[in-house]
N, C-alpha and C positions, 0 to 999 in steps of 0.2 A: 492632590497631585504631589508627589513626590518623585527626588530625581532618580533616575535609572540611565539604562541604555540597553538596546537591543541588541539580540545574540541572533544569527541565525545558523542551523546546519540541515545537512542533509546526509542519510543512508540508505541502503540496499534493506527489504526484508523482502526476499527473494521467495523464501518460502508461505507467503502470507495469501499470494495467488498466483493463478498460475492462465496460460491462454486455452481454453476451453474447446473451442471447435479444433475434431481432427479430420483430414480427411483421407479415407482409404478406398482404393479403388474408384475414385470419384462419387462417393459417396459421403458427405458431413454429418458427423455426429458430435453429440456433446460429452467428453469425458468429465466428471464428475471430483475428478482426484487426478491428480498426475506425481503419485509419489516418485517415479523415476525420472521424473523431468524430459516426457519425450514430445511434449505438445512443442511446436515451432509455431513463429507468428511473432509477431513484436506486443511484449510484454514487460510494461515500464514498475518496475518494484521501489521505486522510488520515495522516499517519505520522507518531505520537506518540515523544517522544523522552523517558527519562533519564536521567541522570546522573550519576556524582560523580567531584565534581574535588578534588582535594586541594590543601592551603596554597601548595601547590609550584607551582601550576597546571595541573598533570598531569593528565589526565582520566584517573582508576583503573576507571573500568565505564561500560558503555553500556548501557541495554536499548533495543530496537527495538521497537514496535507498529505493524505494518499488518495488515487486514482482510482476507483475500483464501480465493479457495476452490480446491482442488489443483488445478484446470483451467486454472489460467493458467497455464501452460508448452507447453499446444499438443495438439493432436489425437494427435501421433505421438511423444510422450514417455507411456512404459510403466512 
């Protein structure tokens, strides 16, 4: 053990995913990509961040939180 102290932040990576189901005509389907950002629906891009940094200014650990469900890597990843 050695002393430190915890950092936290958080930011947007809004492009990393996106809301999936669209629905047209009363019909849902799944878009794949939404490079123009027209999917609606509530969609948290959020990535929680933290920390700890030691005296030294060393950052000793990171943890990552984002939201996301195994589907975002694409139709044709098995």
């Amino acid at each position: 053990m050695c002393p430190g102290s915890f950092e936290v932040a958080a930011t947007k990576a809004a492009r990393l995913g996106h809301n999936r189901p669209v629905i047209e005509n009363g019909v849902c389907r799944d878009e794949w990509e939404d490079l123009a950002g027209t999917q609606t629906g509530f969609f948290d891009s959020t990535v929680l961040l933290i920390g700890v940094r030691r005296t030294d200014g060393r950052l000793d650990a990171l943890v990552v939180n984002y939201g996301c469900h195994p589907v975002t890597l694409g139709p044709k990843n098995l």
